[in-house]
FIKOLZA-1660 file (N, C-alpha, C; in steps of 0.1 Angstrom, whole numbers, plus 5000, padded with zeros to 4 digits):
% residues 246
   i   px   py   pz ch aa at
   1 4883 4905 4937  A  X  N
   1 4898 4904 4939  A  X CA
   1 4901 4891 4947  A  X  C
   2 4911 4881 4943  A  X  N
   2 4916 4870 4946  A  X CA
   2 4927 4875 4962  A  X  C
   3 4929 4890 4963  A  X  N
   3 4935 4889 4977  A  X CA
   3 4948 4883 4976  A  X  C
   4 4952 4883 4965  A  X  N
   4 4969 4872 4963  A  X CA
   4 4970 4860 4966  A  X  C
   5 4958 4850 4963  A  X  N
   5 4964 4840 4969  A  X CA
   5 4975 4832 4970  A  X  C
   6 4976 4826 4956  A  X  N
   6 4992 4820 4948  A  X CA
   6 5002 4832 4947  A  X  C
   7 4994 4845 4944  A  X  N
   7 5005 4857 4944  A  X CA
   7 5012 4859 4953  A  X  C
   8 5005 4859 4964  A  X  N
   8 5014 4860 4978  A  X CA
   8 5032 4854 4975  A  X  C
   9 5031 4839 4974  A  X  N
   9 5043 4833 4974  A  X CA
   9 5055 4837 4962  A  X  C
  10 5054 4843 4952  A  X  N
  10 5062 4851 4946  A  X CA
  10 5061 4864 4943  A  X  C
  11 5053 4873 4951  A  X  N
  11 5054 4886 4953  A  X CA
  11 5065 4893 4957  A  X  C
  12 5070 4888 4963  A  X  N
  12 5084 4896 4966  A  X CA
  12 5096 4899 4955  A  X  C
  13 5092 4886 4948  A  X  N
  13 5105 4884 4935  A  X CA
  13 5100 4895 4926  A  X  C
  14 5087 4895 4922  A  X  N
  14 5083 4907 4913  A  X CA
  14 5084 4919 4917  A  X  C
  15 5079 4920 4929  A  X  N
  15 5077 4936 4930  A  X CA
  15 5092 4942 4937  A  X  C
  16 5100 4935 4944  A  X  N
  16 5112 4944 4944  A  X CA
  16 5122 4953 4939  A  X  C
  17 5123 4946 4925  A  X  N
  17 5129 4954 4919  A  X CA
  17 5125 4969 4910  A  X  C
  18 5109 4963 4915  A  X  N
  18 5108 4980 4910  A  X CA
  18 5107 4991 4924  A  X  C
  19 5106 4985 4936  A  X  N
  19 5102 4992 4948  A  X CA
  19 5114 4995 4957  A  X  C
  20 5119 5007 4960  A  X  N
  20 5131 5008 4968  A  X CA
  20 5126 5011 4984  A  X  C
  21 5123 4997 4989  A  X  N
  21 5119 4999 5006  A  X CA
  21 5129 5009 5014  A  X  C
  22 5144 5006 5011  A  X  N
  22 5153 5014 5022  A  X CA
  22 5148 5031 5018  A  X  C
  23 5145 5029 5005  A  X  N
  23 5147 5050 5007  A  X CA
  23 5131 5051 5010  A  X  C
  24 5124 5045 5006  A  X  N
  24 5109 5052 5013  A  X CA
  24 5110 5050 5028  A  X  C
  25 5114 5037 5030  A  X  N
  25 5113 5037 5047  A  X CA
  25 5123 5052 5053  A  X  C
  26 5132 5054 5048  A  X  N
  26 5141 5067 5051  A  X CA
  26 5135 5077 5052  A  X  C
  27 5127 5082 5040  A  X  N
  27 5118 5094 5037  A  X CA
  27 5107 5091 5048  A  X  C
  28 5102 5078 5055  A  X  N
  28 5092 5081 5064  A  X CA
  28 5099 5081 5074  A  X  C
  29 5110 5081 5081  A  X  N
  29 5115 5078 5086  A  X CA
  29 5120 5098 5093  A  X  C
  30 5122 5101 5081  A  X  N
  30 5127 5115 5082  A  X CA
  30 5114 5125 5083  A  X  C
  31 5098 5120 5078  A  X  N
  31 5088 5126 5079  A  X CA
  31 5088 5125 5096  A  X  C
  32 5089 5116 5102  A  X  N
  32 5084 5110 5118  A  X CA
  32 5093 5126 5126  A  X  C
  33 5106 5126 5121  A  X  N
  33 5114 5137 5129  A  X CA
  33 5111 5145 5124  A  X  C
  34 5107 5152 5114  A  X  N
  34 5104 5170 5112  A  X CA
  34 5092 5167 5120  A  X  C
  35 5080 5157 5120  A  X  N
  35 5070 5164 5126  A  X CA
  35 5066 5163 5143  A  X  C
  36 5079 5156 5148  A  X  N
  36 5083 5153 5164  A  X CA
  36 5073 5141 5167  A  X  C
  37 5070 5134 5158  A  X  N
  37 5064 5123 5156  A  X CA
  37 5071 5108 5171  A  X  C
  38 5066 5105 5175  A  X  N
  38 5071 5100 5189  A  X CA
  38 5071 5085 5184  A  X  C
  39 5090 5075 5189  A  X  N
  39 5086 5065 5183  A  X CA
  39 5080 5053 5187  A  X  C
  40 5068 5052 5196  A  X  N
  40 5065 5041 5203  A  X CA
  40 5052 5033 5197  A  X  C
  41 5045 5033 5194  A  X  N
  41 5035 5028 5183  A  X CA
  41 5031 5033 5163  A  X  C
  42 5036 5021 5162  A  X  N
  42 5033 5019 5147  A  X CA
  42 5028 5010 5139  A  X  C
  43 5014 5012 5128  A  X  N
  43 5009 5000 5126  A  X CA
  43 5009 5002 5110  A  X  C
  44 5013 4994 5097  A  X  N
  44 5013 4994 5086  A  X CA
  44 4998 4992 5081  A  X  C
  45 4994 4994 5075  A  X  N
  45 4978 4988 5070  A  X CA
  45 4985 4982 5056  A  X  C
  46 4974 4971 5050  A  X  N
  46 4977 4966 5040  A  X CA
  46 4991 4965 5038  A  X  C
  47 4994 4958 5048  A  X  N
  47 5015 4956 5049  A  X CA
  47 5016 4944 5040  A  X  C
  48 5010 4937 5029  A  X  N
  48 5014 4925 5021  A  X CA
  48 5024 4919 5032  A  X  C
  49 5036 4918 5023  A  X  N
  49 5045 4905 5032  A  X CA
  49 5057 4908 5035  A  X  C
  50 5050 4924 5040  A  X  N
  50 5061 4933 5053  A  X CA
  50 5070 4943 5048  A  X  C
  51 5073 4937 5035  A  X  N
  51 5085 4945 5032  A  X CA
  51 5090 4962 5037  A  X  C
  52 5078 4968 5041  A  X  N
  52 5078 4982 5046  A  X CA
  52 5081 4978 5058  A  X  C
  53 5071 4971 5066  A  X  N
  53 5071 4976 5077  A  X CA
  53 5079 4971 5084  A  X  C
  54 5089 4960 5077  A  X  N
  54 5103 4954 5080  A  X CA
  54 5110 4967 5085  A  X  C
  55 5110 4976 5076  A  X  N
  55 5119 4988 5076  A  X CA
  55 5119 4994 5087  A  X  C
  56 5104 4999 5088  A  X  N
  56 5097 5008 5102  A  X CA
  56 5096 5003 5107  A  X  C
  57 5095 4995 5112  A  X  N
  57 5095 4985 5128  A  X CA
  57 5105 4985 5136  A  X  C
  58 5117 4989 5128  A  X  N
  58 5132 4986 5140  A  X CA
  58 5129 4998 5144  A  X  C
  59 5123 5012 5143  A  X  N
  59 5119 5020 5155  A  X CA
  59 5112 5024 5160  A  X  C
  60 5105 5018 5163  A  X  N
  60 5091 5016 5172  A  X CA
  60 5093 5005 5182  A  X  C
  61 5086 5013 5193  A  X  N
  61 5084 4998 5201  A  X CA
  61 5076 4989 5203  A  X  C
  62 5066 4995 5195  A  X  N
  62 5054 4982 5195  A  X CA
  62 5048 4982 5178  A  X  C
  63 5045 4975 5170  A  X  N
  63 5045 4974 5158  A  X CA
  63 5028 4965 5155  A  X  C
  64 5018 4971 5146  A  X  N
  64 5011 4963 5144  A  X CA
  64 5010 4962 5126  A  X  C
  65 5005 4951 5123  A  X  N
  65 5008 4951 5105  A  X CA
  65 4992 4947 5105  A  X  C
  66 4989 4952 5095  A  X  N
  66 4972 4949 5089  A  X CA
  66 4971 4944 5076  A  X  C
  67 4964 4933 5071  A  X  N
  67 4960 4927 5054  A  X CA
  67 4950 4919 5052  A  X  C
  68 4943 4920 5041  A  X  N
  68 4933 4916 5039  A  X CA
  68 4934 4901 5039  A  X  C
  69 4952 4897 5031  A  X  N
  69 4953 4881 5027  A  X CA
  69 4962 4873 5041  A  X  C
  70 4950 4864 5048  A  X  N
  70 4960 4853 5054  A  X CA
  70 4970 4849 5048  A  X  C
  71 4973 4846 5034  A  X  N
  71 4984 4845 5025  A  X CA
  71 4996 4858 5029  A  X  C
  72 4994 4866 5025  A  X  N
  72 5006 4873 5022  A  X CA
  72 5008 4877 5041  A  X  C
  73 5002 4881 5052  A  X  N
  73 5001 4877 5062  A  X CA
  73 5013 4868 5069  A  X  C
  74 5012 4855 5062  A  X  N
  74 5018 4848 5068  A  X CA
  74 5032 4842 5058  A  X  C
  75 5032 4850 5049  A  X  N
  75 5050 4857 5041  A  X CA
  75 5052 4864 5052  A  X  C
  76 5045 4876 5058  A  X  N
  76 5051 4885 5065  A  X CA
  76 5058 4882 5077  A  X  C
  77 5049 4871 5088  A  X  N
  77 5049 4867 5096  A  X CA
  77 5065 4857 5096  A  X  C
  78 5064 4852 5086  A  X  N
  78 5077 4840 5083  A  X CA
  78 5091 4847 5085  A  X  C
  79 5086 4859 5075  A  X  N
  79 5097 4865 5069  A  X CA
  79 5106 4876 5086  A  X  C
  80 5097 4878 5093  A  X  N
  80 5098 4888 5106  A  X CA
  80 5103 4874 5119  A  X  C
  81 5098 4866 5114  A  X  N
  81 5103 4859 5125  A  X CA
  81 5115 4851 5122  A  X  C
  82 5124 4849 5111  A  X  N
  82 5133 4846 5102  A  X CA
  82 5148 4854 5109  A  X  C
  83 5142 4868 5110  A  X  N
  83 5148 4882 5110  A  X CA
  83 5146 4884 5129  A  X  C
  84 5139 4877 5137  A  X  N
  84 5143 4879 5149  A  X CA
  84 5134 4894 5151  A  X  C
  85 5123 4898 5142  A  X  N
  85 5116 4911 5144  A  X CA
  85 5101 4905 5156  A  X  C
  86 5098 4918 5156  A  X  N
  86 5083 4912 5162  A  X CA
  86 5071 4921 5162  A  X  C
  87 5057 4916 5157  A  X  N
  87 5044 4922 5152  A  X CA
  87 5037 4921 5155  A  X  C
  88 5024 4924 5155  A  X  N
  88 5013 4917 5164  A  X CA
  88 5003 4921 5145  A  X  C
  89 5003 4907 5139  A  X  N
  89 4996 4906 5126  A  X CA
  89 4979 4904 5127  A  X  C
  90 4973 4911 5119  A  X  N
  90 4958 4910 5119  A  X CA
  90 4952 4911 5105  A  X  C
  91 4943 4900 5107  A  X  N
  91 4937 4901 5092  A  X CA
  91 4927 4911 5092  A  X  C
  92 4925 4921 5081  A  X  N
  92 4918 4928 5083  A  X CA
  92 4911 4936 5069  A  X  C
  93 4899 4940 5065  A  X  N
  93 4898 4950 5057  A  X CA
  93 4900 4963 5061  A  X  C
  94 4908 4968 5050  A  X  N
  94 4913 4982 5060  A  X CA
  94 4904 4990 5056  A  X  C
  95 4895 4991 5052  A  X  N
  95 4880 5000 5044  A  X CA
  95 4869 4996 5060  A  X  C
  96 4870 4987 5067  A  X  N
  96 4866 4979 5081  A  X CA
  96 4874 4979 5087  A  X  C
  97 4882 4988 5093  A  X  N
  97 4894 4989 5103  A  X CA
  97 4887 4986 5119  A  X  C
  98 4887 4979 5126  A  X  N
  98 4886 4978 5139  A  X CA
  98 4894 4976 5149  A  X  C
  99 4902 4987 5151  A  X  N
  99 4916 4981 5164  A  X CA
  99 4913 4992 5172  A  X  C
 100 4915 4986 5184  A  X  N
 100 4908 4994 5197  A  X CA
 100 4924 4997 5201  A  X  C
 101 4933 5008 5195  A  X  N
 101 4944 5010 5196  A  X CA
 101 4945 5025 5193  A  X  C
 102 4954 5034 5196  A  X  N
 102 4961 5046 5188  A  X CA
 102 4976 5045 5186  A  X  C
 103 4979 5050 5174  A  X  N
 103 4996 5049 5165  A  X CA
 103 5000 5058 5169  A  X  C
 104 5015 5062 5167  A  X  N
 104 5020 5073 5166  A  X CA
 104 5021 5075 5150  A  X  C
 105 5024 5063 5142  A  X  N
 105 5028 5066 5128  A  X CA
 105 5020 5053 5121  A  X  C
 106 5011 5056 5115  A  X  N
 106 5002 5048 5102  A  X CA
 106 5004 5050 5088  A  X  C
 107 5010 5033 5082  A  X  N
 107 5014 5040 5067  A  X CA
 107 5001 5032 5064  A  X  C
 108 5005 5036 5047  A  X  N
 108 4994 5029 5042  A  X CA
 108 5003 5026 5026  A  X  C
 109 5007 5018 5020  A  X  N
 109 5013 5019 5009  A  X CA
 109 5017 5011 4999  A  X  C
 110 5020 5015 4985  A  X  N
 110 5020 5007 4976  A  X CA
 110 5007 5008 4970  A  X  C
 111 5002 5018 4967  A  X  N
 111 4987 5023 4958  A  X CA
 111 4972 5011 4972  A  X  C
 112 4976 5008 4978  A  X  N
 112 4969 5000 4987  A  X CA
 112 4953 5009 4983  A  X  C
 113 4951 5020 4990  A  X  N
 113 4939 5031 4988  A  X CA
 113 4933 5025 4976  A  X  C
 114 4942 5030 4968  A  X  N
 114 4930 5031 4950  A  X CA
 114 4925 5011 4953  A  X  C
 115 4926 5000 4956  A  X  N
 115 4922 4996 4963  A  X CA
 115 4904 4995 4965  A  X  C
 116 4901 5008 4972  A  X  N
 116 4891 5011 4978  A  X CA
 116 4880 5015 4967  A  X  C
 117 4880 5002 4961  A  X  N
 117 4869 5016 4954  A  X CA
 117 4853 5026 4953  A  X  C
 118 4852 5019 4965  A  X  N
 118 4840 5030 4965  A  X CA
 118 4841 5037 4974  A  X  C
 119 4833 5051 4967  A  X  N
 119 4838 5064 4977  A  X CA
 119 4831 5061 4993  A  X  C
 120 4822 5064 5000  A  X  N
 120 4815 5051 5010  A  X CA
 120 4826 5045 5017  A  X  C
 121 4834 5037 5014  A  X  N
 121 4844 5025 5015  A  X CA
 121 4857 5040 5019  A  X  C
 122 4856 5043 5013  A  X  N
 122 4870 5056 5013  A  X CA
 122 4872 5063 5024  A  X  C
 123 4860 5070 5024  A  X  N
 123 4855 5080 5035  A  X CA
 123 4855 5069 5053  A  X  C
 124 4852 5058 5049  A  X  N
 124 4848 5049 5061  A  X CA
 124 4865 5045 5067  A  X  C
 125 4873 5045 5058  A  X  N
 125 4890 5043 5058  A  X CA
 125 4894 5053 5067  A  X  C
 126 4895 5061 5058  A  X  N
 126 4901 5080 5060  A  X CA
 126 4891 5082 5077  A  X  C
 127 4880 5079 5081  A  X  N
 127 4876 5079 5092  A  X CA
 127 4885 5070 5103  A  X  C
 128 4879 5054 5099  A  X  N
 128 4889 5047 5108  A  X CA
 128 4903 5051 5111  A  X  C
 129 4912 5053 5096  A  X  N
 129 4921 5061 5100  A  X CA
 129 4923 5069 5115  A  X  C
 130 4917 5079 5111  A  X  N
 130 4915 5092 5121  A  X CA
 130 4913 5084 5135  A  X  C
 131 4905 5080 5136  A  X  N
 131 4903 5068 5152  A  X CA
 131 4919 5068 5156  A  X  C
 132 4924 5057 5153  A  X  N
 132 4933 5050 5157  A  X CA
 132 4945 5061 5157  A  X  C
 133 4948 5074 5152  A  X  N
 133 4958 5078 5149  A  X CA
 133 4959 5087 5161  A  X  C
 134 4971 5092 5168  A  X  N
 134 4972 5100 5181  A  X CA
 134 4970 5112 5175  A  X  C
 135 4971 5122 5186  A  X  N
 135 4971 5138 5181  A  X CA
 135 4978 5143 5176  A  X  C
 136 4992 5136 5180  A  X  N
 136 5007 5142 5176  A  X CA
 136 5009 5133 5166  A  X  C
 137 5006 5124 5161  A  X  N
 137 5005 5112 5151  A  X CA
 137 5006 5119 5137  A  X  C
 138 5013 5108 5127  A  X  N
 138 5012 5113 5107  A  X CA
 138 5009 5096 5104  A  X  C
 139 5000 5105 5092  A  X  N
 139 4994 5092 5082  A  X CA
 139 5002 5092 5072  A  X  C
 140 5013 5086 5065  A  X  N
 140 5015 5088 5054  A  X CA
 140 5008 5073 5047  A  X  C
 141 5003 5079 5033  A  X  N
 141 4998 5068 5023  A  X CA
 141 5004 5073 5011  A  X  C
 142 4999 5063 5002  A  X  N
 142 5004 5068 4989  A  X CA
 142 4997 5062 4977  A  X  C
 143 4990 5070 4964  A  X  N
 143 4983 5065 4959  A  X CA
 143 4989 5059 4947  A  X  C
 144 4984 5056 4936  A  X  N
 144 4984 5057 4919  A  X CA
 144 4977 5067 4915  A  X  C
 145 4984 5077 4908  A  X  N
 145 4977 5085 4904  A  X CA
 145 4968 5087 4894  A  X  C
 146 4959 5093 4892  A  X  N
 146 4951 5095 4882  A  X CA
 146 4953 5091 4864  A  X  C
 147 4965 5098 4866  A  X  N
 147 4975 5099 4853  A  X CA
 147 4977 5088 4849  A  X  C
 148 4985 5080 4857  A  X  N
 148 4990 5065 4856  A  X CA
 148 4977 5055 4855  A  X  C
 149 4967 5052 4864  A  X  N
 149 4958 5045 4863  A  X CA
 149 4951 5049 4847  A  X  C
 150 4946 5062 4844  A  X  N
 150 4938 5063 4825  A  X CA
 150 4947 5064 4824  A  X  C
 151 4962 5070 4819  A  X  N
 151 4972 5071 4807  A  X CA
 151 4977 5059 4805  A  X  C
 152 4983 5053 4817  A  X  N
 152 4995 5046 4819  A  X CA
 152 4990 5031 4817  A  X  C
 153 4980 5030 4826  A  X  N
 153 4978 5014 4831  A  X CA
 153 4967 5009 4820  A  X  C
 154 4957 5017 4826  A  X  N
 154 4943 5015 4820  A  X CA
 154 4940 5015 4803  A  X  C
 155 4934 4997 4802  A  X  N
 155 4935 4997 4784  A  X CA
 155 4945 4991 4784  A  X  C
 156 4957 4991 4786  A  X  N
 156 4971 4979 4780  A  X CA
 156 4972 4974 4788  A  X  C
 157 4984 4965 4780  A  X  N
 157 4983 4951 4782  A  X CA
 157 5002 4953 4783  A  X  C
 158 5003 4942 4797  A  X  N
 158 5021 4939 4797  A  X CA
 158 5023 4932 4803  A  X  C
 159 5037 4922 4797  A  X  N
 159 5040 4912 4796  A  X CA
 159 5055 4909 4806  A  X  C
 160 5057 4898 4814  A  X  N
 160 5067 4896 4819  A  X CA
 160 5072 4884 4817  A  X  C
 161 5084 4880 4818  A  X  N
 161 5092 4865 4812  A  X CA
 161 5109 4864 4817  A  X  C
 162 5109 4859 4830  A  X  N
 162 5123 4859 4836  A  X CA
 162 5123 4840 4834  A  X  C
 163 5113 4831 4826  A  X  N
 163 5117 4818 4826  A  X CA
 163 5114 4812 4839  A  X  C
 164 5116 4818 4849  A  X  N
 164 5113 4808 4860  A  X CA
 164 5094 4817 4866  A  X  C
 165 5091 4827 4861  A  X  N
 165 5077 4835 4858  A  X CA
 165 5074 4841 4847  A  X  C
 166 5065 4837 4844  A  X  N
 166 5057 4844 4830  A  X CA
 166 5045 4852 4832  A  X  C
 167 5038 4864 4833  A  X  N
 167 5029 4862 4834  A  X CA
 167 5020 4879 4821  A  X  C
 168 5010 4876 4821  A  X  N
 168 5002 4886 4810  A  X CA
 168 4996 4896 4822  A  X  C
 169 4994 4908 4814  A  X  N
 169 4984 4913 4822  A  X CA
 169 4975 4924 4819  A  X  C
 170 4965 4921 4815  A  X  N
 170 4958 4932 4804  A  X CA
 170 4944 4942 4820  A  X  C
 171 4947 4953 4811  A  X  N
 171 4938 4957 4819  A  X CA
 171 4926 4966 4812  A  X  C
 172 4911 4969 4818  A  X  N
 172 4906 4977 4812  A  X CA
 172 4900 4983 4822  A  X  C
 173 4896 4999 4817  A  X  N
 173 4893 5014 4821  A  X CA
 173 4881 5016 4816  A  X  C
 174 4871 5015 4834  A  X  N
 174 4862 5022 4823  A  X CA
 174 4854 5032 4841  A  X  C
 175 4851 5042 4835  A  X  N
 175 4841 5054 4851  A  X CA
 175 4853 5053 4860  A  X  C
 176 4870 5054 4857  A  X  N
 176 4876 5059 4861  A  X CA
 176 4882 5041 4874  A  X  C
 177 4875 5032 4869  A  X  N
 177 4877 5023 4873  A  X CA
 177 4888 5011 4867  A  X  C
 178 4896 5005 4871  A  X  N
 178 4908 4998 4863  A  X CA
 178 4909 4986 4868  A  X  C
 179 4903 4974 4860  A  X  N
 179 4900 4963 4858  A  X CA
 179 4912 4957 4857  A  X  C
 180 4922 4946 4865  A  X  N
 180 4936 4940 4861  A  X CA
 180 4936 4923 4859  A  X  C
 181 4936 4920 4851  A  X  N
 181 4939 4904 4847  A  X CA
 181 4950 4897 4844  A  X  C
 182 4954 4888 4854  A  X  N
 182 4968 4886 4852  A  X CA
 182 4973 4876 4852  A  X  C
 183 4977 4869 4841  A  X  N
 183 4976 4851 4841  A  X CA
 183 4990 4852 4842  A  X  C
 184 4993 4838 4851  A  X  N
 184 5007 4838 4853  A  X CA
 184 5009 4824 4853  A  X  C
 185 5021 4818 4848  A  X  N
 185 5031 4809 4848  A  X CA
 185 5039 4806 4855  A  X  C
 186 5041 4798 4862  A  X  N
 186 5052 4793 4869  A  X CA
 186 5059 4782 4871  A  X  C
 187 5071 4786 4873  A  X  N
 187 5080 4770 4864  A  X CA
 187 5080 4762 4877  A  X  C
 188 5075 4751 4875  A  X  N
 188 5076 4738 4884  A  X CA
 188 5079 4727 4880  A  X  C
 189 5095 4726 4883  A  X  N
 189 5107 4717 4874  A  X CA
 189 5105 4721 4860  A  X  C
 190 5102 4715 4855  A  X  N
 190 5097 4712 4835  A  X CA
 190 5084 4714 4833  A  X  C
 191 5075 4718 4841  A  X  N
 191 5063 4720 4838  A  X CA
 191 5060 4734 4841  A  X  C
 192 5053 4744 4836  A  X  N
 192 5047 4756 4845  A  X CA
 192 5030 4754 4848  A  X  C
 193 5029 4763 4858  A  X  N
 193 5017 4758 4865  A  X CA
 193 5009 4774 4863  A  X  C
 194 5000 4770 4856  A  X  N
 194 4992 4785 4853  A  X CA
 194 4983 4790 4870  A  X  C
 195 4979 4798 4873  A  X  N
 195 4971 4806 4881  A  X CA
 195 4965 4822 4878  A  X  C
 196 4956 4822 4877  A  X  N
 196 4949 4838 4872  A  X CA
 196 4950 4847 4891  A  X  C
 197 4951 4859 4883  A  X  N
 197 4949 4870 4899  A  X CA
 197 4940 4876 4891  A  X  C
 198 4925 4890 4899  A  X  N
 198 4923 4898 4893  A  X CA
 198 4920 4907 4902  A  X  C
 199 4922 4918 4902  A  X  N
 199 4921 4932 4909  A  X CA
 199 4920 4942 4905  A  X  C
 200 4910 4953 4912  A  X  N
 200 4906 4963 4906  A  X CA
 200 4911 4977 4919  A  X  C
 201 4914 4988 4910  A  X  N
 201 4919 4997 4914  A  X CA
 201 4911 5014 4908  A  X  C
 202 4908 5021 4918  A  X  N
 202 4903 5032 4911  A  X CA
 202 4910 5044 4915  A  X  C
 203 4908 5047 4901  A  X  N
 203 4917 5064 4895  A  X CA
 203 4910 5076 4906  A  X  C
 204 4916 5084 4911  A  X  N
 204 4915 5092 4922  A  X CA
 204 4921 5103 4919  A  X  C
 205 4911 5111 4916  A  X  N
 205 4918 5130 4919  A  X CA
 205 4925 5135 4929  A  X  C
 206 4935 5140 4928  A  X  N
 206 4939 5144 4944  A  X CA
 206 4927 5151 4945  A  X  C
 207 4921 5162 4937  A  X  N
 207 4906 5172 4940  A  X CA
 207 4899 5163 4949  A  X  C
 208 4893 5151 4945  A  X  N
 208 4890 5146 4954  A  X CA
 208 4896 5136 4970  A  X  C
 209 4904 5134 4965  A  X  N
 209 4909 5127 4979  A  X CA
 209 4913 5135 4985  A  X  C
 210 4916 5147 4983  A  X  N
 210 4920 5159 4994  A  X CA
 210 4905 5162 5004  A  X  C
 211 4896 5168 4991  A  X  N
 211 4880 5167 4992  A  X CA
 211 4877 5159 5008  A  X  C
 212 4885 5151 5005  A  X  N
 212 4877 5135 5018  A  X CA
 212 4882 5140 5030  A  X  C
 213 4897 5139 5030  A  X  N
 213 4905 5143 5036  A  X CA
 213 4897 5154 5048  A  X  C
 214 4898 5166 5040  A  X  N
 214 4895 5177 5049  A  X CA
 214 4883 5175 5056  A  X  C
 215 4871 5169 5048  A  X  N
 215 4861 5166 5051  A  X CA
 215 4862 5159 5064  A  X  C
 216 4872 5143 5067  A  X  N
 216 4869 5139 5079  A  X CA
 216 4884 5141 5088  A  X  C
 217 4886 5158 5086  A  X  N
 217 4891 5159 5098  A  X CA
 217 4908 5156 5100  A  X  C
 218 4913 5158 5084  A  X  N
 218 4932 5157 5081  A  X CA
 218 4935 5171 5076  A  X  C
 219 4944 5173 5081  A  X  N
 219 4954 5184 5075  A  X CA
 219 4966 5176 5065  A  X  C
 220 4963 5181 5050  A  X  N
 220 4980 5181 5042  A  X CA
 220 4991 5184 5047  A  X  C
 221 5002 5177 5049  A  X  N
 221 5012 5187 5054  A  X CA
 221 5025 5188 5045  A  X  C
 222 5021 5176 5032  A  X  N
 222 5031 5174 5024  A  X CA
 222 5024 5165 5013  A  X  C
 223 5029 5168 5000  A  X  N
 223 5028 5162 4988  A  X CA
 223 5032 5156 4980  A  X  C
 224 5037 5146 4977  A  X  N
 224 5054 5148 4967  A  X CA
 224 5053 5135 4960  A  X  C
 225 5062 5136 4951  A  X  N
 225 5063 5124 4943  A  X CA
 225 5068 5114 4946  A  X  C
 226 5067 5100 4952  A  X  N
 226 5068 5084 4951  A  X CA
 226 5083 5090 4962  A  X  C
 227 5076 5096 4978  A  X  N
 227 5085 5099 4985  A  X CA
 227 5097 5101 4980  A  X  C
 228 5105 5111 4974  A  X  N
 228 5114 5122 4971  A  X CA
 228 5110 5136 4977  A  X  C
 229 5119 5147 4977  A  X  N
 229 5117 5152 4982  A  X CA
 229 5115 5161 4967  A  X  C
 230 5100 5161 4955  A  X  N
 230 5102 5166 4947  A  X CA
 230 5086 5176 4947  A  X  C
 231 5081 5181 4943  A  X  N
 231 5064 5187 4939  A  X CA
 231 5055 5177 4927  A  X  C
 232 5048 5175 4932  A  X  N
 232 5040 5164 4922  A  X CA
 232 5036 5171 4911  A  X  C
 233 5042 5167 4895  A  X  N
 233 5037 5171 4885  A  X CA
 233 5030 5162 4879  A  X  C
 234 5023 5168 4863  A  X  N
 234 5011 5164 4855  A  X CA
 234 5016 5149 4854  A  X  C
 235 5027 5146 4854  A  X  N
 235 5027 5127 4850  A  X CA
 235 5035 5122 4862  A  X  C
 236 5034 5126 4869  A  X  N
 236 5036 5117 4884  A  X CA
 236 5031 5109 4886  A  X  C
 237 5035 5096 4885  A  X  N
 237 5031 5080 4890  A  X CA
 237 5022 5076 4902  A  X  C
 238 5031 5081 4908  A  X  N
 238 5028 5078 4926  A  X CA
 238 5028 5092 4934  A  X  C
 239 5018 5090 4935  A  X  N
 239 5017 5104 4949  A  X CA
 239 5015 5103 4964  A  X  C
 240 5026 5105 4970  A  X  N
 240 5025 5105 4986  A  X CA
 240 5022 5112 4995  A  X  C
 241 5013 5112 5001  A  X  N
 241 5005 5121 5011  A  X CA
 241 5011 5119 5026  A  X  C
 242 5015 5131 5031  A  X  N
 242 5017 5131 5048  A  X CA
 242 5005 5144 5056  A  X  C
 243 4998 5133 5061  A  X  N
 243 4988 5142 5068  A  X CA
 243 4984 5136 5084  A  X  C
 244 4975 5149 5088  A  X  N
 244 4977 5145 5104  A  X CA
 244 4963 5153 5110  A  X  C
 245 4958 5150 5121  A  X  N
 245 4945 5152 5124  A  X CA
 245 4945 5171 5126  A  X  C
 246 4936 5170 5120  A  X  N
 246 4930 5189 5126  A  X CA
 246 4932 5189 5144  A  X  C
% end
């Protein structure tokens, strides 16, 4: 995985319009008060270049953001300091979490997890997790589902073209694993400037990720579709977990 590097600087143009930060931030927002979730420490993992934790940060009083890319890192950083917000940013593998810290509220999101692909790596997460997180504390994350990763993603190929970005993106499936290749274009004056991204993402049962879950020590306390307040069915995209220490 390239970690975004060129991606970093037009990620935001892409991925916003399919991602509605105000209502997920809302839905976590409204998770924090059913579960008397306290608002004084909060730390995003794999926060790319904030856009969440833009959200969740105006209630908290101390905010940490975590990412793998100095790149998108320092979108985040620009973008928060732009806005008069404030973070304490760390480059980090979140599969290698080391913050000598406890949250009241840890997201994790935007399929970040499937991410992880070895189980090893997962379990070492879902642990660190558990460290850092307080008693009274909620994890919410949120995966790609199973469905989406073999039905949806895995095997095709899709194409994007707004003229000022172009980019392909074929992907292949194979042991539940989803290979993404993504050549992109970008217009620089009259010329476009090619750059490749590649990343790999793995398909996850809830059977199993629950599996892990219980195993190191989380209670479910909610399930639901791409934060709505709906029950996760057979073609559910996105599935969001709110869980919290035994």
């Amino acid at each position: 995985m390239e970690h975004y590097r060129e991606f970093a600087h037009i990620y935001d143009n892409l991925i916003r319009p399919d991602i509605d930060y105000e209502k997920w931030g809302r839905y976590i927002y409204s998770s924090c008060v059913r579960n008397n979730v306290k608002f004084n420490d909060y730390i995003d993992l794999a926060c790319g270049t904030g856009n969440l934790t833009e959200k969740i940060c105006r209630l908290f009083k101390n905010t940490w953001a975590v990412d793998i890319s100095d790149e998108m890192l320092c979108e985040a950083e620009e973008k928060f300091r732009e806005k008069g917000l404030k973070a304490k940013f760390v480059c980090q593998d979140i599969s290698k979490l080391n913050i000598n810290k406890q949250f009241d509220l840890v997201t994790c999101c935007l399929d970040s997890t499937n991410y992880i692909t070895n189980e090893e790596n997962l379990k070492n997460y879902f642990s660190k997790v558990r460290d850092i997180l307080k008693d009274d504390g909620i994890f919410i994350f949120d995966i790609n589902s199973y469905y989406k990763l073999t039905e949806v993603i895995g095997n095709n190929i899709f194409d994007y073209d707004d003229e000022d970005v172009v980019y392909v993106w074929e992907n292949t499936l194979e042991d539940d694993i989803v290979n993404m290749y993504l050549m992109f274009f970008i217009r620089r004056g009259e010329l476009y400037e090619r750059f490749d991204e590649e990343h790999t993402e793995r398909a996850y049962t809830e059977e199993i990720l629950e599996s892990y879950l219980k195993e190191l020590g989380f209670t479910v306390l909610n399930k639901i579709d791409c934060y709505e307040e709906t029950p996760v069915k057979a073609e559910t995209e996105r599935i969001t977990y709110i869980v919290k220490k035994n």
